[in-house]
C-alpha positions as a LaTeX table, in Angstrom:
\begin{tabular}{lrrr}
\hline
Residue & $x$ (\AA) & $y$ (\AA) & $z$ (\AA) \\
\hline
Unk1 & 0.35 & $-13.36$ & 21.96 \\
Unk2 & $-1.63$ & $-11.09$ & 24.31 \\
Unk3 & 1.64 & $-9.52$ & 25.74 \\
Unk4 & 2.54 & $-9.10$ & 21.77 \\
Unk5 & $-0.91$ & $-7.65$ & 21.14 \\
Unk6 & $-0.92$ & $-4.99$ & 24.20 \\
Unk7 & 2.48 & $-3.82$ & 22.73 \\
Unk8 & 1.77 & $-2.91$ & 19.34 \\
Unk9 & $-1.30$ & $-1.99$ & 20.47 \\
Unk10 & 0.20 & 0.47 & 22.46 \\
Unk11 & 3.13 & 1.51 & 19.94 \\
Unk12 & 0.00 & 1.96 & 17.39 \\
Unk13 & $-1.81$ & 4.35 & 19.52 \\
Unk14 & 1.26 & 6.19 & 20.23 \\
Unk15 & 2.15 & 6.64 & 16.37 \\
Unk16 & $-1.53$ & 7.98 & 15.75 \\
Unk17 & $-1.16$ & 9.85 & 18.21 \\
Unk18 & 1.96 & 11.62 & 17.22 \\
Unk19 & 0.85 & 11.98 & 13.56 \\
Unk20 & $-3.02$ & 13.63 & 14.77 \\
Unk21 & $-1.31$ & 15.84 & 17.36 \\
Unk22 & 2.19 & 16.69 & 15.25 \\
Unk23 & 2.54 & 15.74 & 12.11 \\
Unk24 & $-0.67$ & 16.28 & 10.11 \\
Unk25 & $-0.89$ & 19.87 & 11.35 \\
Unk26 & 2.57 & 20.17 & 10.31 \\
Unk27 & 2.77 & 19.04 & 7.14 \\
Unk28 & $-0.50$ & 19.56 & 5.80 \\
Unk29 & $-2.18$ & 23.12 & 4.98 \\
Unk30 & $-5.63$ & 23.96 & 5.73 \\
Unk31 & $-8.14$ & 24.50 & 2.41 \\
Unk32 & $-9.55$ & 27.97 & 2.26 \\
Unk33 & $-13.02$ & 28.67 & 3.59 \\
Unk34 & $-15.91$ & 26.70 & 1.60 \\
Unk35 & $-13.92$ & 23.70 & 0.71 \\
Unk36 & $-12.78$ & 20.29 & 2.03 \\
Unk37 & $-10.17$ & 20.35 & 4.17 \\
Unk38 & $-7.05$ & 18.06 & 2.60 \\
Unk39 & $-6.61$ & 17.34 & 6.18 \\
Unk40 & $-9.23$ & 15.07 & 6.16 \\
Unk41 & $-8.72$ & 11.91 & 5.16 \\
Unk42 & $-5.23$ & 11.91 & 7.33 \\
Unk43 & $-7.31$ & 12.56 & 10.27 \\
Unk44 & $-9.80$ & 9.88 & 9.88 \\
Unk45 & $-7.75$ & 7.79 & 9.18 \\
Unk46 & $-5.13$ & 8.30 & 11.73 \\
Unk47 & $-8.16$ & 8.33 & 14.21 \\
Unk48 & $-9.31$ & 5.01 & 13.51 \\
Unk49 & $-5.64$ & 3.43 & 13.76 \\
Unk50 & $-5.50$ & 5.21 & 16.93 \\
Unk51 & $-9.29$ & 4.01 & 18.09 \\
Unk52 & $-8.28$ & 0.56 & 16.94 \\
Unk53 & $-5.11$ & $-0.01$ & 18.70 \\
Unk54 & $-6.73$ & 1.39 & 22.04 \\
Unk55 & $-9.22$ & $-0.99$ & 21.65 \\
Unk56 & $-6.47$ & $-3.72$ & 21.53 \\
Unk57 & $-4.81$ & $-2.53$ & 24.34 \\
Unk58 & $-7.74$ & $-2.43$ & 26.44 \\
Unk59 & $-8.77$ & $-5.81$ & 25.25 \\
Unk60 & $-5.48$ & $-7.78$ & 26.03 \\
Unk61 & $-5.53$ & $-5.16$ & 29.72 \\
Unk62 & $-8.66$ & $-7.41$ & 31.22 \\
Unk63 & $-7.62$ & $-10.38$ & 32.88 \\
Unk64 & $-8.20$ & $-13.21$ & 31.32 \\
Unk65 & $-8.90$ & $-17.07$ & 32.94 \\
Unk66 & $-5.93$ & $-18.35$ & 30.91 \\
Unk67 & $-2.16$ & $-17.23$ & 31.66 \\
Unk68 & $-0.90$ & $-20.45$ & 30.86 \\
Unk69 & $-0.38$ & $-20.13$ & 27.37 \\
Unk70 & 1.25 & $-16.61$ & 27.48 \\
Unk71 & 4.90 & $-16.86$ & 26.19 \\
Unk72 & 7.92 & $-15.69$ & 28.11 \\
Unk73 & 9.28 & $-13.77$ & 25.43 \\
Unk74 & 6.96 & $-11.04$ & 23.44 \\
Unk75 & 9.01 & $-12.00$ & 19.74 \\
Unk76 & 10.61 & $-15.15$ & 18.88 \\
Unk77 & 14.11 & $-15.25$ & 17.98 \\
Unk78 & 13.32 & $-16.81$ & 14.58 \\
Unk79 & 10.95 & $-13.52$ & 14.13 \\
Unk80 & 13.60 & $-10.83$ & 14.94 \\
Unk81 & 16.08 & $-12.60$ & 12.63 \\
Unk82 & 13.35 & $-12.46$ & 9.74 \\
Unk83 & 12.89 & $-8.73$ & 10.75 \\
Unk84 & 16.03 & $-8.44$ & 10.79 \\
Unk85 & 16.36 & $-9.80$ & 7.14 \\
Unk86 & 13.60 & $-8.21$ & 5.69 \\
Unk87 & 14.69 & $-4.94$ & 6.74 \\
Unk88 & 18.34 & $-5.49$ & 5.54 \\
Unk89 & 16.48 & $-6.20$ & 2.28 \\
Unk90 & 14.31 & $-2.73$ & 2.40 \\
Unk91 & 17.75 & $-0.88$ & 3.30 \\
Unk92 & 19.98 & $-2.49$ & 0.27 \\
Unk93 & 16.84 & $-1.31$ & $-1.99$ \\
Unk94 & 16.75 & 1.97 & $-0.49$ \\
Unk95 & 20.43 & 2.15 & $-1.03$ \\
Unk96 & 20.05 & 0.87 & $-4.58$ \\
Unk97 & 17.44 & 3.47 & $-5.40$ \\
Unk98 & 19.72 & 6.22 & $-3.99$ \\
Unk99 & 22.54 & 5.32 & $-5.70$ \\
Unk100 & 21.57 & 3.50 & $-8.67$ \\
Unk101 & 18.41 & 4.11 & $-9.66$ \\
Unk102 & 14.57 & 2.88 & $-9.05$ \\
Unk103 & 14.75 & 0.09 & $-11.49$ \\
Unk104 & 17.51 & $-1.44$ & $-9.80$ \\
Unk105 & 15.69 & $-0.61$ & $-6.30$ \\
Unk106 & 12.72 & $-2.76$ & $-7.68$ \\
Unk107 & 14.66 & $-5.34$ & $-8.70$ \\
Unk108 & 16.43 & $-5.31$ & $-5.45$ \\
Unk109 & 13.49 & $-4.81$ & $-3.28$ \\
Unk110 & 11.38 & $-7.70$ & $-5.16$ \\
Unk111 & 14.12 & $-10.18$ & $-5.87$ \\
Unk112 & 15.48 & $-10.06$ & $-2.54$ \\
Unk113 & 12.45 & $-10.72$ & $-0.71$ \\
Unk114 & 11.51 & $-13.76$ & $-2.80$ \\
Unk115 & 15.33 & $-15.09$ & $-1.64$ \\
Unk116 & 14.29 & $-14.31$ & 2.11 \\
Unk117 & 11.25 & $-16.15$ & 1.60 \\
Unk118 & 13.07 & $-19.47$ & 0.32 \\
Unk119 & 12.17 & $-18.91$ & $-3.47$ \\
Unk120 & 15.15 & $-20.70$ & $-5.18$ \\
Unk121 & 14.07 & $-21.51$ & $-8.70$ \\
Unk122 & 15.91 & $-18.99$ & $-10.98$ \\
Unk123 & 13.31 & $-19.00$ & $-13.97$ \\
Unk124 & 10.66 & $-17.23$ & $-10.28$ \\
Unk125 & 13.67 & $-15.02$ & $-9.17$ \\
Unk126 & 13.94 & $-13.55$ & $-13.05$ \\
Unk127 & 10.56 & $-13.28$ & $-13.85$ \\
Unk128 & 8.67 & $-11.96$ & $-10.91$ \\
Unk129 & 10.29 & $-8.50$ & $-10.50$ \\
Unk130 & 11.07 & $-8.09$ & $-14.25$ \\
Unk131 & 6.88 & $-9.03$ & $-15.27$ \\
Unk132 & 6.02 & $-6.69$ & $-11.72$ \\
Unk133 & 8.40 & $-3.68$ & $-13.29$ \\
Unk134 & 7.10 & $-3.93$ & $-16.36$ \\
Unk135 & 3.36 & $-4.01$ & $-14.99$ \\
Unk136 & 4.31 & $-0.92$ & $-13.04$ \\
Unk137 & 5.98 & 0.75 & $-16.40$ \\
Unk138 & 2.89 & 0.03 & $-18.75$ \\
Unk139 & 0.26 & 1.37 & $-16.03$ \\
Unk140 & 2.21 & 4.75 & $-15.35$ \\
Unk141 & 3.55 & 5.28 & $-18.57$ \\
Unk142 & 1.45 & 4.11 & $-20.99$ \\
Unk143 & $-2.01$ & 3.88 & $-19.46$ \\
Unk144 & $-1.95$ & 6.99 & $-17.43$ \\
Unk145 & 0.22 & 8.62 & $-19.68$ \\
Unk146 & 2.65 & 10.37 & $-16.88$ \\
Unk147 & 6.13 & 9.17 & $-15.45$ \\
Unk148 & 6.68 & 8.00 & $-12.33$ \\
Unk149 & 9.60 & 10.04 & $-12.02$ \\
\hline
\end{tabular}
């Protein structure tokens, strides 16, 4: 767990690194003199993930009394495969909403993840993305009044 920790730890502080340094600047114009910057939110954000994750890496850094219990491998096998899985799932609804459109991509995305997670009764597999879609559909469309299109 601690060599897990130190590693996303790191990877974390690396990714708000990149988006303070690169892609916020980039992507994101600056307001005009007198108002709030739209920039700033991003940036606070992205500096707490980054203060955050160095905090974990310097945490799981000191030595600790304990090596014992430190596993060999950062990621068990049985946790790649289910990353592995889940992001099969994410790609077939990505697919689906490219090529087929973002009701199916719901039903894709929602469905297939209750499979993954060992959800077998068909009356759960029918109704959870259909009453979720239709959730989505009445807030957007009917409550707010604009499409999600």
């Amino acid at each position: 767990m601690k060599r897990a920790d130190l590693i996303s730890g790191a990877i974390l502080a690396a990714f708000g690194l990149l988006m303070l340094i690169v892609v916020i600047p980039a992507q994101i114009e600056t307001a005009p003199d007198g108002f709030v910057s739209p920039r700033l939110v991003p940036n606070l954000a992205m500096i707490l993930v980054t203060g955050l994750s160095l905090l974990l890496v310097v945490k799981n850094l000191r030595p600790s009394g304990d090596s014992a219990w430190a596993p060999a491998t950062v990621f068990s096998r049985g946790e790649m495969i289910a990353l592995l899985k889940i992001g099969a799932v994410f790609a077939v609804s990505l697919a689906a909403f490219l090529f087929g459109s973002p009701l199916v991509a719901g039903i894709v995305l929602v469905a297939g993840t209750l499979l993954l997670l060992g959800e077998r009764r068909p009356l759960i597999l029918i109704l959870m993305p259909a009453a979720l879609l239709l959730a989505i559909w009445a807030l957007f469309y009917k409550l707010l009044g604009s499409p999600i299109v």
